[in-house]
C-alpha positions as CSV (number, residue, x, y, z in Angstrom):
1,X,158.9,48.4,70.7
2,X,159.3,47.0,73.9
3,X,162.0,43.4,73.5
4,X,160.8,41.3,75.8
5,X,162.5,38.0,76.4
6,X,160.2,36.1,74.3
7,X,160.6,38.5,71.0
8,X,164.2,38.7,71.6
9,X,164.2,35.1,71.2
10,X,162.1,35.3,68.3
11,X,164.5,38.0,66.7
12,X,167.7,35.9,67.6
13,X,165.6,32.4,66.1
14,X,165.1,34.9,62.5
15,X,168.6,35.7,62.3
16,X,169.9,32.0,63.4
17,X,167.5,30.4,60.5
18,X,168.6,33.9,58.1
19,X,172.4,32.1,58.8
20,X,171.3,28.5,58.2
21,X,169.5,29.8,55.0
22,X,171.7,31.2,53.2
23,X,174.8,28.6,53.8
24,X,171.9,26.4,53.2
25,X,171.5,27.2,50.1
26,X,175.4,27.2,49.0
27,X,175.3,23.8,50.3
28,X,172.2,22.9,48.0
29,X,173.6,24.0,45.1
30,X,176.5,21.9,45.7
31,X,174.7,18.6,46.5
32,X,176.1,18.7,49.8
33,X,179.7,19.4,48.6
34,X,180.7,22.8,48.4
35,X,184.0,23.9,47.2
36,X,186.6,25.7,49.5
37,X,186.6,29.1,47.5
38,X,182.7,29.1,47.9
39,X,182.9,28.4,51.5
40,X,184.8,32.1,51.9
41,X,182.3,33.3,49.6
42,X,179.2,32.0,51.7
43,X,180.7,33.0,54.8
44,X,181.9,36.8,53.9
45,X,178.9,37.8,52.0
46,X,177.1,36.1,55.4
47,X,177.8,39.1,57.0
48,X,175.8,41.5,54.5
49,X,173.1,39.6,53.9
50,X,171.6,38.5,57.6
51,X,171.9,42.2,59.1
52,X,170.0,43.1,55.8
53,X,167.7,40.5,56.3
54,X,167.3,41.5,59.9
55,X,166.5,44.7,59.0
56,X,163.7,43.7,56.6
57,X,162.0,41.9,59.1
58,X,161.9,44.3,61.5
59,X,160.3,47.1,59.2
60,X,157.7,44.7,58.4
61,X,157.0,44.4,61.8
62,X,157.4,40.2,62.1
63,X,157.9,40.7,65.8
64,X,154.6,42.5,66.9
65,X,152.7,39.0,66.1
66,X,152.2,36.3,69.0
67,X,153.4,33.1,67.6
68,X,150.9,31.1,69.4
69,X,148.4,32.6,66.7
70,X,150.1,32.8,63.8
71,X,147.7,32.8,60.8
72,X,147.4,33.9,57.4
73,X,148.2,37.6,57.3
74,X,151.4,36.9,59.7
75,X,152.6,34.4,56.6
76,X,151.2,37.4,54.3
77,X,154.0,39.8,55.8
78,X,157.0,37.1,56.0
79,X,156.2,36.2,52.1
80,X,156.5,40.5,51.5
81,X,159.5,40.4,53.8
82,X,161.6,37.5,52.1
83,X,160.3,38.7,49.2
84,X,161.7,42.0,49.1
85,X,164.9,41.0,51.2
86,X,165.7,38.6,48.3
87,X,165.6,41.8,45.9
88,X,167.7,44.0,48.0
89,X,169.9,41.0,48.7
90,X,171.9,41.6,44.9
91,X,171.5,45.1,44.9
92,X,173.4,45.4,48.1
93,X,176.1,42.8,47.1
94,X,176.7,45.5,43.6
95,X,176.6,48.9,45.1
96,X,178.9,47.4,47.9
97,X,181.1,45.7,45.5
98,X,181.5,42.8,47.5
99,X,184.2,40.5,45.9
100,X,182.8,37.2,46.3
101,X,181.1,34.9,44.0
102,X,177.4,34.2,45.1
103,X,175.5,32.0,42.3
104,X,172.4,32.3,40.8
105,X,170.4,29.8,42.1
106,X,171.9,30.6,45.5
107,X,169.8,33.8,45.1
108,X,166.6,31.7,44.7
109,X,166.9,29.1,47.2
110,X,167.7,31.2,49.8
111,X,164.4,33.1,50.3
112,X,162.3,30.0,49.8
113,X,164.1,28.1,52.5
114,X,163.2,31.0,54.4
115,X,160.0,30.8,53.5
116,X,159.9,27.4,54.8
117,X,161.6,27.7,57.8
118,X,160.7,31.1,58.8
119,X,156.6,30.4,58.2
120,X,156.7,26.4,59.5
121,X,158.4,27.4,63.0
122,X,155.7,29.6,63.6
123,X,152.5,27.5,62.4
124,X,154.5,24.1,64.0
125,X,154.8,25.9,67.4
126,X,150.7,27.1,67.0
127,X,150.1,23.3,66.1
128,X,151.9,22.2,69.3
129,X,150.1,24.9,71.5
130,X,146.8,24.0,70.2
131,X,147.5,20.4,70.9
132,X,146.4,19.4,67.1
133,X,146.7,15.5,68.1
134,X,144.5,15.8,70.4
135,X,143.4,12.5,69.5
136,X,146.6,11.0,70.3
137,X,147.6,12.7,73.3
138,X,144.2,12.4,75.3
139,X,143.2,8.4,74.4
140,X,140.6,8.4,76.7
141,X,138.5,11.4,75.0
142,X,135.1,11.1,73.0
143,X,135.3,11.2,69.4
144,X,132.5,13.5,68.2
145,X,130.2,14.7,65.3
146,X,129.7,18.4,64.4
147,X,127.0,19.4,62.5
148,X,127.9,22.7,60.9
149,X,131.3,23.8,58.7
150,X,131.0,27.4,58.9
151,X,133.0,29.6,60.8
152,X,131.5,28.4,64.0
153,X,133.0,25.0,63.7
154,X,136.0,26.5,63.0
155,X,136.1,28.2,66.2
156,X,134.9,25.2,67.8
157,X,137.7,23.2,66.4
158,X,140.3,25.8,67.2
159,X,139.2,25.8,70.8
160,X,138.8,21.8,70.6
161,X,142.3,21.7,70.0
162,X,143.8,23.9,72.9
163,X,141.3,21.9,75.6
164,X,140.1,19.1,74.3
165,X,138.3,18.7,77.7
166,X,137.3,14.8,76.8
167,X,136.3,15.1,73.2
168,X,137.8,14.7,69.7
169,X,136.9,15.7,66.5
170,X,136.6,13.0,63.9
171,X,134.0,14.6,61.4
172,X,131.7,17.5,60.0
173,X,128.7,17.9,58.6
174,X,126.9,20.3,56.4
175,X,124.2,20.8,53.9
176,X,126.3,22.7,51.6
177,X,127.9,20.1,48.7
178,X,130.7,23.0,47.9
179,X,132.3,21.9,51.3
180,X,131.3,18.1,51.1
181,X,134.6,15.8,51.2
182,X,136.5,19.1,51.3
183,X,138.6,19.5,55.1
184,X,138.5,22.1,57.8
185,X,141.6,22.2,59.8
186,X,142.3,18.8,59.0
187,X,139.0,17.0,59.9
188,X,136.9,16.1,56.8
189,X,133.3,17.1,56.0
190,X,132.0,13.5,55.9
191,X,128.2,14.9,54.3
192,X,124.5,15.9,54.6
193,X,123.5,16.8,58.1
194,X,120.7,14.8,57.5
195,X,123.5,11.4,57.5
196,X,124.2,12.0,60.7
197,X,123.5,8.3,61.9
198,X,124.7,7.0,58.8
199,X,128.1,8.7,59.8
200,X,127.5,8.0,63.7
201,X,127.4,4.1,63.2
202,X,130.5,4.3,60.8
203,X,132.6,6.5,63.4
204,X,131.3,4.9,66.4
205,X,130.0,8.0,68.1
206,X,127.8,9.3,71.0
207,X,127.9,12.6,70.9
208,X,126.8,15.5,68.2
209,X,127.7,19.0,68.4
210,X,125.5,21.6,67.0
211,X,127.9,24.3,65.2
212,X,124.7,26.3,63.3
213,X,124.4,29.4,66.1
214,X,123.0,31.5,62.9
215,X,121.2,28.8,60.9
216,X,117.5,28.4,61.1
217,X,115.4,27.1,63.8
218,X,113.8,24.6,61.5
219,X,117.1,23.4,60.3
220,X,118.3,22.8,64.2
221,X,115.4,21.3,64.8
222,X,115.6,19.0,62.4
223,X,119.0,17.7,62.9
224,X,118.2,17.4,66.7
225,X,115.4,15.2,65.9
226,X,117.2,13.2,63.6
227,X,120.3,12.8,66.2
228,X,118.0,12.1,69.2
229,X,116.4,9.5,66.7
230,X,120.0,7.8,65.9
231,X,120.5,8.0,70.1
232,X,123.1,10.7,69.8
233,X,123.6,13.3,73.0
234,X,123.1,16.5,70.9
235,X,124.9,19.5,72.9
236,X,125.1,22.8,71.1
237,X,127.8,26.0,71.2
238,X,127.0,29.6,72.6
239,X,126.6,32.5,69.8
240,X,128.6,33.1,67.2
241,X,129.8,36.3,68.7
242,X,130.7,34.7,72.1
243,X,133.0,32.4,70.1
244,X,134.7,35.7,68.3
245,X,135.0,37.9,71.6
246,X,136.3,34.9,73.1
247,X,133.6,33.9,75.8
248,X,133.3,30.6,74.7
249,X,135.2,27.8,76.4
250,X,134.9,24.1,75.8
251,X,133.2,24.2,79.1
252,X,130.2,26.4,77.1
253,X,128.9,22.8,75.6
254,X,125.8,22.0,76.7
255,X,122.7,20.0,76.2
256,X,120.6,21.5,73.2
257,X,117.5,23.0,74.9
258,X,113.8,23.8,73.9
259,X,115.3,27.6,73.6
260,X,117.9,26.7,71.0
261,X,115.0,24.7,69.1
262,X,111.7,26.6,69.7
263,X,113.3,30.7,69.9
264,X,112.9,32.5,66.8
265,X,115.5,35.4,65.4
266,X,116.8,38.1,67.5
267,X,114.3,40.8,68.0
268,X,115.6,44.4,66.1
269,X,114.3,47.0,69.2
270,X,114.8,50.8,68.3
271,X,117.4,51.3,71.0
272,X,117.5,54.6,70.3
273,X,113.5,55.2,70.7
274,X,113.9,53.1,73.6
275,X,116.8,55.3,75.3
276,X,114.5,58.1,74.8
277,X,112.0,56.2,76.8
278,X,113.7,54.7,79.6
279,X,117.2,56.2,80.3
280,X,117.7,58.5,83.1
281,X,113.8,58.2,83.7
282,X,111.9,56.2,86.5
283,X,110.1,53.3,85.5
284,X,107.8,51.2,87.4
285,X,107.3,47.5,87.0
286,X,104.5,46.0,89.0
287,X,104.7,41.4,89.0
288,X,108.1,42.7,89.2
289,X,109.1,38.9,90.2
290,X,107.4,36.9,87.6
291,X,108.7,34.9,84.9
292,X,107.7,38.4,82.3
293,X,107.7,41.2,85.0
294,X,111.7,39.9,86.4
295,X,112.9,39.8,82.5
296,X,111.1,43.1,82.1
297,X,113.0,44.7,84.9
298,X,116.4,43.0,83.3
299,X,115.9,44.2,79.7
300,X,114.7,47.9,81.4
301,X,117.6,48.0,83.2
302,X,120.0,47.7,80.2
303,X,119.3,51.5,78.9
304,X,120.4,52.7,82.8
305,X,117.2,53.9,83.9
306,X,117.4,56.7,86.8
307,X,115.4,55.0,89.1
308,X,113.5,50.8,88.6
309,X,110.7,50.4,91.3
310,X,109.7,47.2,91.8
311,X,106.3,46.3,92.9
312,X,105.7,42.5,93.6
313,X,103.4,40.7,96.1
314,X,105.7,38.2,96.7
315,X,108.4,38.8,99.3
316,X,110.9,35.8,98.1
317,X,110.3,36.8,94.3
318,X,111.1,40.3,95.8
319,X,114.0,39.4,97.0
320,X,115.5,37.5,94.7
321,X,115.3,40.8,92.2
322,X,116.5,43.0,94.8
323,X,119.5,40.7,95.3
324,X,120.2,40.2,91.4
325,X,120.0,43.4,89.9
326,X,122.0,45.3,91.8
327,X,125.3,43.0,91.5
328,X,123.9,42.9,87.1
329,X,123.6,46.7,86.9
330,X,125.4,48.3,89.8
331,X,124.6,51.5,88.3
332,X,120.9,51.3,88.0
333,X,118.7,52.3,91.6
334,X,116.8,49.6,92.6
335,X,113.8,50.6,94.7
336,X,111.8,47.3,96.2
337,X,108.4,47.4,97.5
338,X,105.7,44.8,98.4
339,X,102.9,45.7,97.8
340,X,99.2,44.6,96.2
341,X,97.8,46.2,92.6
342,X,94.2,46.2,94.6
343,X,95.7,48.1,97.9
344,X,94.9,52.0,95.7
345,X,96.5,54.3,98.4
346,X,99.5,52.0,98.9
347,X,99.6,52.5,94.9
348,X,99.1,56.0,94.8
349,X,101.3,56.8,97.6
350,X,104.2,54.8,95.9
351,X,103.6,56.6,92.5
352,X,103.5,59.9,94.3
353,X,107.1,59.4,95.6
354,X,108.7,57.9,93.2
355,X,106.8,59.5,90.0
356,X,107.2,57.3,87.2
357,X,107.3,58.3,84.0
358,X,106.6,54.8,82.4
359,X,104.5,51.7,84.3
360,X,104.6,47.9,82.9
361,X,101.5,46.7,84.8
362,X,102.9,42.5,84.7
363,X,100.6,41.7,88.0
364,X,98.4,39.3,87.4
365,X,96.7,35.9,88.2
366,X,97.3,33.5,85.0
367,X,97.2,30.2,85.7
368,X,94.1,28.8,83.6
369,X,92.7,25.9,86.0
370,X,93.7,27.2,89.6
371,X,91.5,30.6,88.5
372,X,88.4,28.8,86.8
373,X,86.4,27.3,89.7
374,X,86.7,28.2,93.5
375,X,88.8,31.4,92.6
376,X,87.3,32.9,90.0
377,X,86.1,36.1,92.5
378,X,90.0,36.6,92.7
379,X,91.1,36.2,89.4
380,X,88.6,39.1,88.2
381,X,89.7,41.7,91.2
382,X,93.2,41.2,90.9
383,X,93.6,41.0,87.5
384,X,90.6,43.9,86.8
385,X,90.8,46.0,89.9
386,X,94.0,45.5,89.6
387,X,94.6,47.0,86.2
388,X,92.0,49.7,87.6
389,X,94.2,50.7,90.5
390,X,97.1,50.8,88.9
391,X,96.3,52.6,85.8
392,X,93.8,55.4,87.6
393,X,96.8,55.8,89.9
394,X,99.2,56.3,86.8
395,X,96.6,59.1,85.1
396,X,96.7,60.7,88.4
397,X,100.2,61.1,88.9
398,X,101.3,62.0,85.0
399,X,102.2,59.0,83.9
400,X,103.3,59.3,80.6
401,X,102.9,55.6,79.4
402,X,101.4,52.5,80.7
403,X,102.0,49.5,79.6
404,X,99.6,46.2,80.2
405,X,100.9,42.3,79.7
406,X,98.1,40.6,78.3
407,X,97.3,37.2,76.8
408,X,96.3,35.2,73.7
409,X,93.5,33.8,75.9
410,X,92.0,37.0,75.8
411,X,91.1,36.2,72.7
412,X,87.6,34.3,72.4
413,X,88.5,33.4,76.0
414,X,86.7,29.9,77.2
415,X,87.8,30.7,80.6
416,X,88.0,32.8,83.2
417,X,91.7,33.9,83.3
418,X,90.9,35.2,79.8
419,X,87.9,36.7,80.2
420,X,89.4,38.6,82.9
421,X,92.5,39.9,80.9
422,X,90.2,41.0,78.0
423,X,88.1,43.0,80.6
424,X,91.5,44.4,82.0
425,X,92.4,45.7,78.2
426,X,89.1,47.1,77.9
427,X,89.8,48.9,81.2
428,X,92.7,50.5,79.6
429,X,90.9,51.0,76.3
430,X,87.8,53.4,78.2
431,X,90.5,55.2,80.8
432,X,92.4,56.7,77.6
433,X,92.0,59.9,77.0
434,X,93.1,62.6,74.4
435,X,95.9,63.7,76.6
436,X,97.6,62.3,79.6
437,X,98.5,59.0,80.1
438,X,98.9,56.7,77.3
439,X,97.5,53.2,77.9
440,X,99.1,50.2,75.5
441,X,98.4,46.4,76.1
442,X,100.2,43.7,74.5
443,X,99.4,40.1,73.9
444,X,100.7,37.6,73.2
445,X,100.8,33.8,74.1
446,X,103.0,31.0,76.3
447,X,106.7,32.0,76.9
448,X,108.9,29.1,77.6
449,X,110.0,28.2,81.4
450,X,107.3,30.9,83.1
451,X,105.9,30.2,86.2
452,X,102.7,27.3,85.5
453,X,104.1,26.5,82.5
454,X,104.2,23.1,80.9
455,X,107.8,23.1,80.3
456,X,109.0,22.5,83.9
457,X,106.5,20.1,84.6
458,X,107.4,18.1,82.0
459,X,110.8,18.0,82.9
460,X,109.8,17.6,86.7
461,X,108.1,14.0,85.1
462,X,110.8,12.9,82.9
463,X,113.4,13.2,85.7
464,X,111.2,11.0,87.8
465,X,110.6,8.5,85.1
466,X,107.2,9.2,83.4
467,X,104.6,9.3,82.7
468,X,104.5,12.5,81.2
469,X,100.8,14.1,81.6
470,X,99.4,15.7,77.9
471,X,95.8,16.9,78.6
472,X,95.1,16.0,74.8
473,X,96.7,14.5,72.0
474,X,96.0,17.7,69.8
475,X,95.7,20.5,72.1
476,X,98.7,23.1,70.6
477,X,99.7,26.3,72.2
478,X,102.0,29.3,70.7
479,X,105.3,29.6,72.4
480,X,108.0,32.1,72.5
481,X,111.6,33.0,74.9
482,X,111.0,34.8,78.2
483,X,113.6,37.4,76.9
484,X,111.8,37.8,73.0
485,X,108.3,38.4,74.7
486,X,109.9,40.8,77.0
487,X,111.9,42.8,74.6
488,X,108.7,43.1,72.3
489,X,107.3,44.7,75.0
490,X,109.1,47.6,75.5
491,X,109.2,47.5,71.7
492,X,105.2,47.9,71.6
493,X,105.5,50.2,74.6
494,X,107.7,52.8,72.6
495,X,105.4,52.3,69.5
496,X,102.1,52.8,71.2
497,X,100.2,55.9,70.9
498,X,97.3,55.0,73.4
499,X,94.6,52.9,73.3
500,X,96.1,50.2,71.0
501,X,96.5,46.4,71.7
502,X,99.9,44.9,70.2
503,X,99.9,41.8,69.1
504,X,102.8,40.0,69.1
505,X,103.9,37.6,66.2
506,X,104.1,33.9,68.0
507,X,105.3,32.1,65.5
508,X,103.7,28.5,64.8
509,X,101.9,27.0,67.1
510,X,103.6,23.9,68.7
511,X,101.6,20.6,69.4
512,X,102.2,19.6,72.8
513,X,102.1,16.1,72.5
514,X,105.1,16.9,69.8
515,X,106.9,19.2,72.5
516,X,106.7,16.3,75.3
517,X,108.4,13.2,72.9
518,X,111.1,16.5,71.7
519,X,111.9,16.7,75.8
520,X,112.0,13.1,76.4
521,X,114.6,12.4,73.4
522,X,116.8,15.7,74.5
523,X,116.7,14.5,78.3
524,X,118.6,11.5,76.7
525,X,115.9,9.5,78.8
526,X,114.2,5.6,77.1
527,X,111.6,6.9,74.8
528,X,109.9,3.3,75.1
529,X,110.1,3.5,78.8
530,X,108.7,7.1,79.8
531,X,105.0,6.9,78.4
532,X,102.9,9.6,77.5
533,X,99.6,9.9,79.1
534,X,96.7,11.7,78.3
535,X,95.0,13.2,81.1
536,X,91.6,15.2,79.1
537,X,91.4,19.1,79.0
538,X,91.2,20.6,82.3
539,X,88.8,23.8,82.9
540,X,88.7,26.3,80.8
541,X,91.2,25.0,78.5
542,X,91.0,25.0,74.8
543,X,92.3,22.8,72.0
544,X,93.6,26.2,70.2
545,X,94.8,29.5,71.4
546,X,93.9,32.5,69.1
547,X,95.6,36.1,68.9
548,X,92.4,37.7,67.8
549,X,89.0,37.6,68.0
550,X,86.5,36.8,65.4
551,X,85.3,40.5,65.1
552,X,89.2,42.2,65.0
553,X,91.7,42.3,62.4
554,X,95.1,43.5,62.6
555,X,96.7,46.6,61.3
556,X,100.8,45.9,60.4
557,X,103.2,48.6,62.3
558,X,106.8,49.6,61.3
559,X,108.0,46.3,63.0
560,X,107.8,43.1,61.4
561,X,106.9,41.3,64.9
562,X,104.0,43.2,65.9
563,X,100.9,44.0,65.2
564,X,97.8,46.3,66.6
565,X,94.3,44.8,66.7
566,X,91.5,46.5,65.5
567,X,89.1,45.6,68.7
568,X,85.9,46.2,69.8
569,X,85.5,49.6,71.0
570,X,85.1,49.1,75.0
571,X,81.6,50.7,76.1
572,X,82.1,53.6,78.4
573,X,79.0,53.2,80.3
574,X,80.1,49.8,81.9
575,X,83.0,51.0,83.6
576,X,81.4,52.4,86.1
577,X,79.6,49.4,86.6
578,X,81.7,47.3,86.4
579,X,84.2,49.4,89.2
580,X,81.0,49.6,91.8
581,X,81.2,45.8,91.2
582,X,84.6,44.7,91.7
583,X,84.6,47.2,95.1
584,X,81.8,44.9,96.4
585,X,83.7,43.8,99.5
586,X,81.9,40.2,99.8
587,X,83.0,37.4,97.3
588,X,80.6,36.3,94.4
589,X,80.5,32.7,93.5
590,X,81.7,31.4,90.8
591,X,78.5,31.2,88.6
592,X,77.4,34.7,89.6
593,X,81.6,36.0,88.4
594,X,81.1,34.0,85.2
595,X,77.4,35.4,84.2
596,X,79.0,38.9,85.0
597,X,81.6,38.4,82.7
598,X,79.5,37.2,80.2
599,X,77.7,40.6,80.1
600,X,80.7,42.4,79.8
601,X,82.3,40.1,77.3
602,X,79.9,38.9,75.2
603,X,83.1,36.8,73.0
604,X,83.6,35.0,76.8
605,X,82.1,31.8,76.3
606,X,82.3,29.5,79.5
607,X,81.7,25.8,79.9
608,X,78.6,26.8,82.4
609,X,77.5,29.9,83.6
């Protein structure tokens, strides 16, 4: 082993407190008063028992710890290592025939005041690393509350005490009553989570950390609400395996987001199943810059696919990808193109170039109002055509799956956005064939933070002071992580066979009005000052989304969050209508679109046609 300065210092501390020890313990058994003719004794046999000593340590390999995290199976091998020293101690002192008198008790005291010394050096120079009064030493920080008393709070408070960074611990809490009134590294579990302002009022705090990264949603929830009802500034820790791998710095704390409180469990994906699919091959990701089609692309790229082509309308959106991934995955091939879904031989000529062997069509028009009225003639080709173009282009260059992003609002749709993604899956239903090209869709329904979503705009009002704009006091929508909807995706995209519609598992649906008070109380804004106002449903819009239609059911697959819909076998014969239509070069207006629609999706029920 290599003896560094620091672990000879160590070694030459062990045999120093080994000295000290032993005439320690002649002095003990003396009161203090040792006679002369013990004194030679003490000193002579001195000279045995530290080299022996030293020796035991070093087999026991004291010196390949770091003192500055000395813990529980570093005091394990001192206690075997004074233990079996202070066997060997007499044996040695026999065989040798040392002539010197060494008493009893001197034989006992000696390996528990190395015990003492030996472990409480080590934990006393961890507790001055670690800056344990942290309390004391940084006067100006913020005492603070953490809900939890698992080993995430334990990691919390270990990290606490090397940076305090402003805060102090003074309390726990936790639901469990086996750790109620009990102490984690010296800060007591004070009680229920659900006493948090009971506790808050008696310790005169501000703040509340969440320490639950593997407790349920529900329960986070509901200690956020309670805390933002109490006034408290609830921040929250990273994953429990950041903490272990040591990612997580004090820095990490942050306010407690709609994620942490509205995300579900991590989604199991068959990574294997998945490699199959994706690794080494080329996959094509058309919307590549949306809020699904960009997380798309990022979860893709995690199973190193030989070549990612992105297809995206939008040259900023475009760029932004083709700036990101590369520095992410440097080992992935990033190949950027603009282009439109409608433009057919830009299409084909990019998917005879590039060949992919798997397409996630994520292009699309989606937001409800802007597509209803004036822009209905739109929202059918480049959501329809669009899916046409794209998916005929696929079956002619040997795709070998195709993958389409659809929606709840397909569902019963009351608008046109719907309509139009119901007639897009029924495209893919009639283009699939018994060989070839296997043609999946997968709905599902809002995902937090997309592009038209209500979750920036809301925060977009409550940073400007209200009022905060609820079309109706019991409109509800289904909700789910950019990154969830996206891995169940490619989930559904290895598990489809062709012609199936997934249907993802949502969840609950979340009242809106609910959602908007949730971000006003998180933002740390007045709650009496930023009104909410409610504005009536806008076009199209319904009070509640469905995931299937009255005529479907679902059948369960091999995944707990997902489901295939048993729908309405699409009718051949319209397709070829309904393609001579949508090439019609001129624009329909918006009763003629909705009247068309209506033919071909007799669910679609708009407000007028």
């Amino acid at each position: 082993m290599n003896l560094n300065p620091r672990t000879l210092a160590i070694i030459l501390h062990d045999i120093l407190v080994a000295a000290l020890a032993w005439l320690g313990a002649y002095w003990l058994r003396f009161n203090l008063a040792m006679p002369s003719e013990f004194q030679d004794a003490a000193l002579s046999t001195l000279l045995w028992v530290v080299p022996l000593q030293a020796v035991v340590f070093w087999r026991f390999g004291l010196y390949r710890g770091i003192w500055r995290f000395a813990s529980l199976p570093d005091l394990k091998r001192i206690v075997l290592a004074v233990g079996l020293a202070a066997v060997m101690v007499p044996v040695v002192l026999i065989l040798f025939r040392i002539d010197a008198v060494v008493p009893r008790s001197v034989l006992i005291l000696d390996p528990l005041l190395l015990l003492i010394v030996m472990g409480g050096s080590r934990l006393a120079y961890r507790a001055w690393r670690e800056h344990r009064l942290a309390s004391v030493l940084h006067p100006s920080s913020r005492p603070v509350l953490v809900a939890g008393a698992g080993s995430a709070a334990d990691f919390l408070l270990r990290e606490l005490a090397r940076n305090p960074a402003g805060f102090h611990v003074v309390g726990l809490l936790d639901d469990s009553r086996s750790k109620q009134r009990r102490l984690v590294q010296g800060i007591p579990v004070l009680g229920a989570l659900d006493e948090v302002a009971i506790h808050a009022r008696k310790m005169d705090v501000q703040d509340i950390v969440l320490a639950l990264p593997s407790a349920a949603h529900e329960v986070r929830k509901r200690i956020t609400q309670i805390s933002a009802d109490a006034g408290l500034n609830v921040l929250t820790i990273p994953s429990l395996e950041d903490l272990v791998a040591g990612r997580v710095s004090v820095a990490s704390l942050r306010r407690i987001e709609l994620d942490d409180l509205l995300g579900r469990d991590p989604v199991a994906l068959d990574d294997s199943g998945l490699h199959q699919l994706l690794t080494g091959q080329t996959v094509m990701v058309t919307g590549s810059g949306g809020s699904i089609g960009s997380e798309l692309c990022r979860q893709i790229a995690h199973f190193a696919p030989g070549k990612l082509v992105l297809f995206e309308q939008s040259e900023l959106a475009l760029y932004s990808m083709e700036q990101e991934l590369p520095q992410r995955f440097p080992g992935v091939q990033i190949v950027p193109v603009i282009g439109d879904v409608k433009n057919a031989v830009w299409v084909n000529q990019v998917m005879a170039e590039h060949r992919p062997a798997v397409v996630f069509h994520a292009a699309a028009y989606k937001h409800v109002p802007l597509m209803e009225n004036s822009n209905a003639w739109e929202a059918v080709r480049n959501n329809v055509l669009g899916t046409q173009v794209v998916a005929a282009a696929a079956q002619a260059h040997g795709v070998g799956k195709f993958v389409m992003i659809s929606t709840d609002k397909a569902v019963n749709p009351t608008n046109v956005m719907g309509a139009t993604k119901r007639l897009a899956e029924m495209v893919c239903q009639a283009m699939q064939q018994a060989n070839g090209t296997r043609f999946v869709s997968v709905r599902f329904g809002n995902v937090l933070g997309s592009s038209g979503s209500v979750i920036p705009k809301f925060q977009q009002q409550i940073e400007a002071g209200g009022p905060v704009t609820v079309t109706h006091p019991d409109i509800t929508r289904y909700f789910m992580s950019i990154p969830e909807a996206a891995q169940l995706v490619l989930q559904a995209g290895l598990m489809g066979k062709g012609g199936e519609i997934f249907v993802l598992d949502m969840g609950e649906p979340v009242k809106i009005a609910e959602l908007a008070k949730l971000m006003i109380r998180l933002s740390g804004a007045d709650v009496d000052r930023i009104r909410i106002e409610y504005t009536g449903l806008r076009p199209g819009e319904k009070l509640y989304e469905e995931l299937l239609a009255d005529d479907e059911s679902t059948l369960p697959t091999p995944h707990p969050k997902l489901r295939v819909a048993q729908a309405r076998a699409a009718n051949v014969d319209w397709h070829a209508e309904c393609l001579a239509w949508l090439a019609h070069a001129d624009p329909h207006d918006e009763a003629t679109v909705k009247r068309q629609l209506k033919t071909w999706v007799p669910e679609y029920q708009p407000e007028t046609v």
